[in-house]
Kinemage of the C-alpha trace (Angstrom):
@kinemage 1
@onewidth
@group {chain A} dominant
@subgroup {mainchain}
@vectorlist {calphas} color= white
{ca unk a 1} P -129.531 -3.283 -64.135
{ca unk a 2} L -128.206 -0.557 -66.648
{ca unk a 3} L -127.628 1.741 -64.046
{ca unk a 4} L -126.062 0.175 -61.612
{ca unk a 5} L -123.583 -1.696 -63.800
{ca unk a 6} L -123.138 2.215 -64.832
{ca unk a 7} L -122.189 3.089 -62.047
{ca unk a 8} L -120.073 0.066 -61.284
{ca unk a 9} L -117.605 0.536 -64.063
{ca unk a 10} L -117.493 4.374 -62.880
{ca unk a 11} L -116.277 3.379 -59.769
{ca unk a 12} L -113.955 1.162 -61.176
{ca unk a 13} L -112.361 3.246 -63.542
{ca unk a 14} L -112.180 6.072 -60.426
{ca unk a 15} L -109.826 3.631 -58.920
{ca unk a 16} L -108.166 2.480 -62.139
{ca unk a 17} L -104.593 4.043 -62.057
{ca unk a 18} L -102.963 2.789 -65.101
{ca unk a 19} L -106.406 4.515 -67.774
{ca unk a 20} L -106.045 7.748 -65.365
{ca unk a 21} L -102.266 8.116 -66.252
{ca unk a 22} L -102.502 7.421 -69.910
{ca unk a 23} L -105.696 9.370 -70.636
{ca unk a 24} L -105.091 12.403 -67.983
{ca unk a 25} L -101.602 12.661 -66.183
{ca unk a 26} L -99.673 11.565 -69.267
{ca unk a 27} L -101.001 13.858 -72.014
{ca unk a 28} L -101.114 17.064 -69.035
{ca unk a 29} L -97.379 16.908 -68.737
{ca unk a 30} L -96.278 16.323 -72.083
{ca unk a 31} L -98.659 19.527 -72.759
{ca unk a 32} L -96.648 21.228 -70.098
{ca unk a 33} L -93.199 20.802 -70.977
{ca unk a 34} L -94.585 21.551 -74.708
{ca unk a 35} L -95.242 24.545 -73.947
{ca unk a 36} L -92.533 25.473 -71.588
{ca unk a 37} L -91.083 24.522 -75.062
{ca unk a 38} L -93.160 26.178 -77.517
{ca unk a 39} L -95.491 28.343 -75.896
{ca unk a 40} L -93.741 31.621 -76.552
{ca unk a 41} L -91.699 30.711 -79.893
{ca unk a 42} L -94.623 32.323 -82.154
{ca unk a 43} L -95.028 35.346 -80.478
{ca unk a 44} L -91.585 35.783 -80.083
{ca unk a 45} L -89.593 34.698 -83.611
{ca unk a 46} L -92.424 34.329 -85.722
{ca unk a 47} L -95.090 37.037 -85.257
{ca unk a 48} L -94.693 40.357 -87.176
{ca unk a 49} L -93.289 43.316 -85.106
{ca unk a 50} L -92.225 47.083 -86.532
{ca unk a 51} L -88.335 46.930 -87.712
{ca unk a 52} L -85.917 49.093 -85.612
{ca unk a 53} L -83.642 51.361 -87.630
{ca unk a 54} L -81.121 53.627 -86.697
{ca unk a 55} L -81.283 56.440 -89.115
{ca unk a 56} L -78.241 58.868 -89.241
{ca unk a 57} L -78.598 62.384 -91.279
{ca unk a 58} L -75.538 64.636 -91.087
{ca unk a 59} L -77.651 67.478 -92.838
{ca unk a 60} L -80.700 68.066 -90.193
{ca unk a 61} L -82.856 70.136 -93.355
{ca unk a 62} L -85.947 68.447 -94.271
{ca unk a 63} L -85.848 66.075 -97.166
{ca unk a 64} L -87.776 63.664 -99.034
{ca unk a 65} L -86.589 60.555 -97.137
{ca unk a 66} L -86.865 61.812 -93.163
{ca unk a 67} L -90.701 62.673 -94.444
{ca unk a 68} L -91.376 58.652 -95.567
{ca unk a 69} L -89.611 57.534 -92.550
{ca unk a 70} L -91.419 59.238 -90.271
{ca unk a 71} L -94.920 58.335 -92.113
{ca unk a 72} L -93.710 54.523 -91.426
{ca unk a 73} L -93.183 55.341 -87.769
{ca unk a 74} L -96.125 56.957 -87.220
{ca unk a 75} L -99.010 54.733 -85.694
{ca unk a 76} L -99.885 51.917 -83.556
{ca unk a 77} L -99.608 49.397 -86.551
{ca unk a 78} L -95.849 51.484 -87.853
{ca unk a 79} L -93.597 48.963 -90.149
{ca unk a 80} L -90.791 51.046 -88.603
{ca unk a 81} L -89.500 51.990 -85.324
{ca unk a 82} L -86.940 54.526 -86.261
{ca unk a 83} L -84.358 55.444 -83.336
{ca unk a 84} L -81.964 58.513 -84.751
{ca unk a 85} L -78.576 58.557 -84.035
{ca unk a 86} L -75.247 59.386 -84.711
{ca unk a 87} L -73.158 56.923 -87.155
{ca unk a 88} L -70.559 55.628 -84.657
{ca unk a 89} L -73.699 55.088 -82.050
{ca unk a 90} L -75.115 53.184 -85.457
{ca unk a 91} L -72.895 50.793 -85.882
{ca unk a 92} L -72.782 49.859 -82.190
{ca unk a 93} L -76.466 49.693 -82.183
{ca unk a 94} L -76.198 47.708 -85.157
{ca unk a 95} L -73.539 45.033 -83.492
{ca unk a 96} L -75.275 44.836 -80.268
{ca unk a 97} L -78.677 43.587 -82.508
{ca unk a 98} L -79.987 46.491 -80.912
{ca unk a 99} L -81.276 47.590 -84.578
{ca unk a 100} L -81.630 45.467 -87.718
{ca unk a 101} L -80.605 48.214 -90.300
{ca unk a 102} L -78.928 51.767 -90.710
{ca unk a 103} L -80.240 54.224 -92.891
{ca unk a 104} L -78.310 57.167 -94.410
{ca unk a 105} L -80.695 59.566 -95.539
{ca unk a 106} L -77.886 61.840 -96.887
{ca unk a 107} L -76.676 59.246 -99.781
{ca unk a 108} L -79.608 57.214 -99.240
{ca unk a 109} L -78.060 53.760 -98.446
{ca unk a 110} L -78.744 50.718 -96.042
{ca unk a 111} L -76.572 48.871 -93.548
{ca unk a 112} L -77.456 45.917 -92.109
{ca unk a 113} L -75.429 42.939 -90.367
{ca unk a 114} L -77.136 39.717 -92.022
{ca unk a 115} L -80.294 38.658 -95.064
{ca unk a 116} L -82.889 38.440 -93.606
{ca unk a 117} L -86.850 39.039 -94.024
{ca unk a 118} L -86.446 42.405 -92.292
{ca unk a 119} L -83.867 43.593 -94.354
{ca unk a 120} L -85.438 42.812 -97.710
{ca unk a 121} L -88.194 45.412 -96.144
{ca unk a 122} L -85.865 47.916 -95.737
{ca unk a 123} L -84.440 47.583 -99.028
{ca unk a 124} L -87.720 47.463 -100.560
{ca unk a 125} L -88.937 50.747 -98.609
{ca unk a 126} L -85.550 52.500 -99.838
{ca unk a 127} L -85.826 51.350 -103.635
{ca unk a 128} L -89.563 52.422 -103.674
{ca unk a 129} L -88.122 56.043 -102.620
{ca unk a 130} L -85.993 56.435 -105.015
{ca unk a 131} L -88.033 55.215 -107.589
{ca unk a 132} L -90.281 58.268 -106.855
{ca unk a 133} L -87.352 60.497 -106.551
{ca unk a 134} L -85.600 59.622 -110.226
{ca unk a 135} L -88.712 59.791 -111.371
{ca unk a 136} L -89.937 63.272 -110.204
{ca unk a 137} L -86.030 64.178 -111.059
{ca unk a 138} L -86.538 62.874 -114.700
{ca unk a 139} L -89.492 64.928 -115.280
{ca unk a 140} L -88.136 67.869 -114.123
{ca unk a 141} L -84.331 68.251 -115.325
{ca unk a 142} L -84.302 72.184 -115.534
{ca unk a 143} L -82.348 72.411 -112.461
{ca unk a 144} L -85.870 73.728 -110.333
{ca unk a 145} L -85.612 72.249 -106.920
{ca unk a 146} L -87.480 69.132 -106.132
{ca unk a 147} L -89.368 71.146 -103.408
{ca unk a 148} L -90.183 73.928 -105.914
{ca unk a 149} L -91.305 71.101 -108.472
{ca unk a 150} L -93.492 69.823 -105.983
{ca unk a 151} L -95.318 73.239 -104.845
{ca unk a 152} L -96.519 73.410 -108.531
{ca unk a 153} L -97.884 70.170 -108.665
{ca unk a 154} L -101.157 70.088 -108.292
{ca unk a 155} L -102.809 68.442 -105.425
{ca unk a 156} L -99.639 68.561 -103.793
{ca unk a 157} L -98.289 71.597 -101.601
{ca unk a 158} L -95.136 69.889 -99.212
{ca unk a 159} L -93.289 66.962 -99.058
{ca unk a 160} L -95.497 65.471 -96.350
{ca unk a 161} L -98.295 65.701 -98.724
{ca unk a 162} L -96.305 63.762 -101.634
{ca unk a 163} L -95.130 60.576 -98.853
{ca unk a 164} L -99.021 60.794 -97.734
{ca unk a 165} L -99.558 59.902 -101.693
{ca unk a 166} L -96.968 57.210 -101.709
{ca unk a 167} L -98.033 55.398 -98.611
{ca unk a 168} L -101.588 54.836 -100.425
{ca unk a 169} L -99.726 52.771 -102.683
{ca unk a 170} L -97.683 50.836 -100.624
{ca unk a 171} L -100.066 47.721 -100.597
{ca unk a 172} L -97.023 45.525 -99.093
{ca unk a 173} L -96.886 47.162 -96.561
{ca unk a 174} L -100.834 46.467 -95.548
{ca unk a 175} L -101.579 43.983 -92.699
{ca unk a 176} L -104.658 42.269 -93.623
{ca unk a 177} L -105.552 38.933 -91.258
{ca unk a 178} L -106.710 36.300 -93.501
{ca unk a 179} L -108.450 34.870 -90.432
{ca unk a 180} L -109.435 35.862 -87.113
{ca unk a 181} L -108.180 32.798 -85.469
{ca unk a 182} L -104.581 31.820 -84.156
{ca unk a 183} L -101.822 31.327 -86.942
{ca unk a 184} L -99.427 30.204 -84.199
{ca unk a 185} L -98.254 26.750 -86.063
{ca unk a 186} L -96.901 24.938 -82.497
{ca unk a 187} L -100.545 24.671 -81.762
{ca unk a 188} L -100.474 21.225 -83.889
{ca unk a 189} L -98.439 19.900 -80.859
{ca unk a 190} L -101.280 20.344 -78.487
{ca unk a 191} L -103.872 19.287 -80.889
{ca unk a 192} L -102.333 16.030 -81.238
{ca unk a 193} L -101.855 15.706 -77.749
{ca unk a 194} L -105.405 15.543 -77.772
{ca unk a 195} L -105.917 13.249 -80.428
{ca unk a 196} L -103.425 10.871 -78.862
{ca unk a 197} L -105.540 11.251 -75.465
{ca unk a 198} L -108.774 10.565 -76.656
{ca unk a 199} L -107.451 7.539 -78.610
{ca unk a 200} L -105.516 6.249 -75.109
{ca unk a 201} L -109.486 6.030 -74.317
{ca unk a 202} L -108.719 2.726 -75.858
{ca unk a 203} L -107.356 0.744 -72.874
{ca unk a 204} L -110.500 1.095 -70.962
{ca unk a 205} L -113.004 -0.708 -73.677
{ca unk a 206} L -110.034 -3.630 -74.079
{ca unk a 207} L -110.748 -4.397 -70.730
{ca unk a 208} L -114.634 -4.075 -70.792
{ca unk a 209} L -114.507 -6.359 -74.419
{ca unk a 210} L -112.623 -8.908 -71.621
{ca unk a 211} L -115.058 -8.580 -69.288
{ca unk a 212} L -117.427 -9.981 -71.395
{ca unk a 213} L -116.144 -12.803 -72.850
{ca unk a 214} L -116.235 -16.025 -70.626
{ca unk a 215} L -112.642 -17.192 -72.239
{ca unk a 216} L -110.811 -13.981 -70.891
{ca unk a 217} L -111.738 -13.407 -67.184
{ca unk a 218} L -113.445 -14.438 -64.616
{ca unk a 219} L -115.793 -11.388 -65.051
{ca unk a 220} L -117.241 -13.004 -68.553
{ca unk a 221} L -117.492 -16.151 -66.971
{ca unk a 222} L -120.331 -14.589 -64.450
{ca unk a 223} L -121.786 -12.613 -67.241
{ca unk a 224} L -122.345 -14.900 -69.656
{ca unk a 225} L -123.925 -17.631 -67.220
{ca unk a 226} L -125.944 -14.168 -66.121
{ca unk a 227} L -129.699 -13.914 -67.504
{ca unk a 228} L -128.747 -10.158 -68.452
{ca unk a 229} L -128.252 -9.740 -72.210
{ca unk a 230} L -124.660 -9.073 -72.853
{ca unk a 231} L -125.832 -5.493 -74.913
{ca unk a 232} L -127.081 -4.178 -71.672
{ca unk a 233} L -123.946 -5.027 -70.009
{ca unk a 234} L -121.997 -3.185 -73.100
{ca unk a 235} L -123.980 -0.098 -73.330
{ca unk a 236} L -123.824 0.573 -69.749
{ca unk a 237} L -119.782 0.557 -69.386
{ca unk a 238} L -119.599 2.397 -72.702
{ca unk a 239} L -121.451 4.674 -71.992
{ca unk a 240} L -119.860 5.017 -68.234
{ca unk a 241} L -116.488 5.016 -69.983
{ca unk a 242} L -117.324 7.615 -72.657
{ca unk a 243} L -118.183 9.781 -70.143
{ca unk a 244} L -115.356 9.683 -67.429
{ca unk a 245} L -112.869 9.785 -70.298
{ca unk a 246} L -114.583 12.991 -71.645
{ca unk a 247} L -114.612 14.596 -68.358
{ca unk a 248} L -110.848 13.883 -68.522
{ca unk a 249} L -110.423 15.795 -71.843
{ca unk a 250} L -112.745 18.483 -70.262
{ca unk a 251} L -110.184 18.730 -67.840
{ca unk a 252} L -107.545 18.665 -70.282
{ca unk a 253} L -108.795 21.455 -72.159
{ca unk a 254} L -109.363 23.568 -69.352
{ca unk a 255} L -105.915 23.370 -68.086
{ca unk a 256} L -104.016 24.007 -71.449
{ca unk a 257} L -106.367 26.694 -72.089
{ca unk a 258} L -105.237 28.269 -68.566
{ca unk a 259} L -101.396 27.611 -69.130
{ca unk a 260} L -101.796 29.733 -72.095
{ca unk a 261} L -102.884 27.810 -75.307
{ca unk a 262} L -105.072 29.538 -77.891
{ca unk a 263} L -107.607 27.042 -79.022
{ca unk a 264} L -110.416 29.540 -79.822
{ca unk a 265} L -114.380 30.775 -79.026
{ca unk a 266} L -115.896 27.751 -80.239
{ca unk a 267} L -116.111 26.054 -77.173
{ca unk a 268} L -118.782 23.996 -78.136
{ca unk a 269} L -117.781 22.883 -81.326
{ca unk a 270} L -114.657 21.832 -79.403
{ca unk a 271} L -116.385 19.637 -76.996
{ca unk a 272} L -118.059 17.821 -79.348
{ca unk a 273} L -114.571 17.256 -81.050
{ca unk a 274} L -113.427 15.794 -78.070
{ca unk a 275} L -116.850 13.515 -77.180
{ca unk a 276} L -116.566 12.532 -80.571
{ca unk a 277} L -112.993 12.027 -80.339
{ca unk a 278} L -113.467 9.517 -77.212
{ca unk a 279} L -116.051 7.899 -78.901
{ca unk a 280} L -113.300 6.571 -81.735
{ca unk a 281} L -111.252 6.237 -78.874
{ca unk a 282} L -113.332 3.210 -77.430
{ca unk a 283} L -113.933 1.938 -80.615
{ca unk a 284} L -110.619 0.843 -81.210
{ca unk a 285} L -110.748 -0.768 -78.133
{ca unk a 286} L -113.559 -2.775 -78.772
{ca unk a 287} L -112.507 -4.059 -82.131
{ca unk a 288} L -108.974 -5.164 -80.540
{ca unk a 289} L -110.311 -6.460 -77.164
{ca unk a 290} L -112.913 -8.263 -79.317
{ca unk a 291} L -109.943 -10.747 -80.594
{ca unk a 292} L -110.460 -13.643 -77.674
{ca unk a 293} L -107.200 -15.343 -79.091
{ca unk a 294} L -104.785 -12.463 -77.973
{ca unk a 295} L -103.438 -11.884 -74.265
{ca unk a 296} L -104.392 -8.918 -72.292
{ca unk a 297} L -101.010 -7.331 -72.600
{ca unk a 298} L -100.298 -8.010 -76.250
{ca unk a 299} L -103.799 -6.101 -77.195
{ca unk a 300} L -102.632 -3.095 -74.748
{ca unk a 301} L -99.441 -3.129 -76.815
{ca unk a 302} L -101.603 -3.326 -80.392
{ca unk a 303} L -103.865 -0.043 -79.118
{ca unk a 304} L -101.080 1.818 -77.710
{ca unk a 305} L -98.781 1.538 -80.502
{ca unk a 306} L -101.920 2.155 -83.160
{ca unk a 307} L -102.410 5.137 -81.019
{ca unk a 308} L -99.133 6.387 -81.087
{ca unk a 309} L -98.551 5.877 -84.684
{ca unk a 310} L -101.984 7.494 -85.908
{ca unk a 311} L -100.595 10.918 -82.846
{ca unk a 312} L -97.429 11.040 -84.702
{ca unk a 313} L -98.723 11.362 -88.420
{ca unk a 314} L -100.969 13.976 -87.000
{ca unk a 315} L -98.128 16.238 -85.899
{ca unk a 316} L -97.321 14.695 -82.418
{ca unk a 317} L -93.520 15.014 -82.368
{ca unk a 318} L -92.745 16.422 -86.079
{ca unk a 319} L -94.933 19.711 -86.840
{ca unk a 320} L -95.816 19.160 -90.310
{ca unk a 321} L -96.033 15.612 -91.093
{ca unk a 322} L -99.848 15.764 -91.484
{ca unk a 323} L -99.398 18.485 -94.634
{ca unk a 324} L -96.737 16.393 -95.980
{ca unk a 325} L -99.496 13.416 -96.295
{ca unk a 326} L -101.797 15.591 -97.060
{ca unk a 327} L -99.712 16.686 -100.330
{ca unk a 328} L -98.457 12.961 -101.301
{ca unk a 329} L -100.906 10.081 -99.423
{ca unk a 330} L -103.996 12.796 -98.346
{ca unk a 331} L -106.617 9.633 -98.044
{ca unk a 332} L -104.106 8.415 -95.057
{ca unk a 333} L -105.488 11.692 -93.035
{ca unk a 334} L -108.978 11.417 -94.017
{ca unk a 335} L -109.010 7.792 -92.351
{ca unk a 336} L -106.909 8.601 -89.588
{ca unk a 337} L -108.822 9.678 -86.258
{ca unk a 338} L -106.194 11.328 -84.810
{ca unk a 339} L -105.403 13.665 -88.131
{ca unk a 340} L -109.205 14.108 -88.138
{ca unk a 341} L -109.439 15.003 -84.399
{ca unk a 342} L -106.714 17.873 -84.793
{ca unk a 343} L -107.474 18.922 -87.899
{ca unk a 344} L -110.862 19.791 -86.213
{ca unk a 345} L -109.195 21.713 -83.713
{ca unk a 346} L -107.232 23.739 -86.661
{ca unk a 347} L -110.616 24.321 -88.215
{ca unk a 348} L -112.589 25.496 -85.027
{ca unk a 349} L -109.475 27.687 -84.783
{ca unk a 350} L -108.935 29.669 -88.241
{ca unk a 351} L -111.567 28.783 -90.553
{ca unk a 352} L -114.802 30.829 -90.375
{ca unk a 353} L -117.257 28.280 -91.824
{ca unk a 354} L -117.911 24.873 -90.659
{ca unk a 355} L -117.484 22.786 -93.430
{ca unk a 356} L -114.045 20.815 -92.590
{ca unk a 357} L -114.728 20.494 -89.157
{ca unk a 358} L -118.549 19.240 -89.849
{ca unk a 359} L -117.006 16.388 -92.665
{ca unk a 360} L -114.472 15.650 -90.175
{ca unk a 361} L -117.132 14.776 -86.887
{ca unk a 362} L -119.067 12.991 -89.628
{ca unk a 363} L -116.022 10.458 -90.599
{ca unk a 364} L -115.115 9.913 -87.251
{ca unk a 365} L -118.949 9.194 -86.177
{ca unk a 366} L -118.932 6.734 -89.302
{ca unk a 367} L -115.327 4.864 -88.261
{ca unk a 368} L -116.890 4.654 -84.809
{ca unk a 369} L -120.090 3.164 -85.617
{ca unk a 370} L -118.307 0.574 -87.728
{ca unk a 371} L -115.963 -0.662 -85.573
{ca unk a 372} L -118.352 -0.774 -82.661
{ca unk a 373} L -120.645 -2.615 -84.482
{ca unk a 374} L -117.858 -4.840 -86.236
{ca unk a 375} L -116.344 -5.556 -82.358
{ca unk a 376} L -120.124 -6.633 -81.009
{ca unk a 377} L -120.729 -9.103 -84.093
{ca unk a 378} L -117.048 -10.582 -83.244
{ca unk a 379} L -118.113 -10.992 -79.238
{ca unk a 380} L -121.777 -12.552 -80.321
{ca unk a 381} L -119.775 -15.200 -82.601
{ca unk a 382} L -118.643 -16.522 -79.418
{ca unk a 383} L -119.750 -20.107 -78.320
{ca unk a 384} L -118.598 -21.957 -75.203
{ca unk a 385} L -118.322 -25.474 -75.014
{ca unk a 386} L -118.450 -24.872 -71.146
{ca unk a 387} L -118.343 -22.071 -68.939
């Protein structure tokens, strides 16, 4: 009996058009016009790439300042991309946005169109030279050449030799990842788009809760006059539901993964995230289809608008909602499924141990169990005075 009423609610949610939508079609095109949106706004605005700068010298001898700039060019991981020019080709460079700055290694000054992050590097790389350059200056105010100066110091024979010295110091200027997984923040979007889908899983177990209760359809009226025990009725269409809705997310995944999303190596982990995910999914189903006194439609309109609610504090629409709770209300995320499923995903993603996403499965597996088990007590309450 388990297995064909299995198999029974499979085929019936195969052919159920409204669930597919919500849990599948829905959530794969807001993902794609997110990131048609999004997709390419991190690597393109956000992500770190080497500052162009025109750099004009009138006198072509070697000095102190073509030596640094040349050190910060040099490389596959260069701060700078230096382009020399003449001034007037500069300034045109510099109004086209073809180059963020001008340097003018003869009077050592900056040019730069607007404030920006770029151009607080620039000044910073500038003031650090000169700071050397009074400084050697200051300690040697006989009128010797800085060169000269510099061919008596010990350790140090040429310029080149000197800017190698300073760019061990530069410690700002050091790329170091803090983690080895994405930092691209629109990723919340999709995350949440998954917590919103596996919560959608929702409208299924409303109508399996109905089909169980003799007062709803004409489905409970059979069952309950049915020898079967009413458990073996539930566990087969959850568990038939559990799985076609996390074969949908399966499918989710592997199409925003495809169209470009970063969401990791941790497959696995990630799969259990979004079993687990389905599982709270149903569960909020069963604890609102479980309340015989509502209409069908008016509990589809509780666990859709629940649904959405719980998506948008996790970041659906407004990236960063979820760390402004955090900071003010943080209990409010630690109870919401939805914040729990994508703050998994965030985990999996950039933290290297397992702790947050491990308290977050158990949470979820501990809201499910109680709301499954509070929805079944509700159902067994039930007496008929005929059926």
């Amino acid at each position: 009996m388990f297995i064909r009423d299995f198999l029974y609610t499979i085929k019936i949610m195969v052919r159920g058009r409204v669930s597919i939508f919500w849990t599948l079609v829905f959530p794969l095109l807001l993902a794609t016009f997110m990131y048609m949106a999004f997709g390419n706004i991190y690597e393109q605005d956000e992500m770190f790439r080497n500052i162009k700068v025109a750099v004009v010298t009138e006198d072509e001898s070697a000095n102190g300042l073509n030596y640094m700039l040349d050190a910060l060019s040099d490389g596959d991981d260069a701060l700078l991309s230096v382009a020399r020019m003449s001034e007037s080709d500069a300034e045109m460079s510099l109004a086209d946005e073809e180059v963020e700055g001008i340097i003018y290694t003869d009077d050592v000054k900056l040019t730069v169109a607007e404030s920006s992050v770029n151009a607080s590097i620039l000044e910073t790389v500038l003031s650090e030279y000169k700071q050397y350059e009074h400084a050697l200056m200051d300690i040697y105010k006989d009128g010797i050449g800085l060169q000269q100066y510099m061919s008596g110091t010990s350790g140090v024979d040429d310029m080149s030799d000197l800017v190698e010295k300073l760019s061990e110091q530069r410690s700002y200027y050091t790329e170091k990842a803090s983690t080895e997984g994405s930092q691209n923040v629109y990723n919340n979007y999709f995350y949440a788009i998954f917590a919103m889908s596996c919560l959608f899983a929702s409208l299924s177990s409303i109508e399996m809760m109905g089909n169980i209760q003799a007062n709803v359809s004409a489905t409970g009226k059979r069952k309950n006059v049915s020898p079967q025990r009413k458990m073996t009725f539930v566990l087969a269409e959850f568990a038939a539901l559990l799985i076609i809705h996390f074969v949908v997310e399966v499918i989710s995944f592997i199409y925003m993964s495809c169209i470009g999303v970063d969401f990791g190596d941790r497959v696995w982990e990630i799969l259990l995230t979004l079993f687990v995910g389905c599982v709270i999914g149903l569960a909020i189903g069963v604890i609102v289809g479980a309340i015989s006194k509502l209409a069908e439609g008016t509990k589809i309109g509780i666990v859709i608008g629940i649904s959405m609610v719980m998506s948008i504090l996790s970041d659906l629409c407004i990236n960063g909602v979820k760390y402004e709770i955090q900071q003010h209300v943080p209990i409010i995320n630690k109870l919401n499924p939805a914040a729990l499923i994508s703050d998994s995903f965030y985990a999996l993603n950039v933290y290297s141990d397992h702790q947050v996403f491990t308290e977050n499965i158990v949470i979820m597996t501990i809201e499910a169990v109680v709301l499954i088990a509070v929805g079944i007590l509700m159902v067994r309450r039930n007496r008929y005075a005929s059926v």
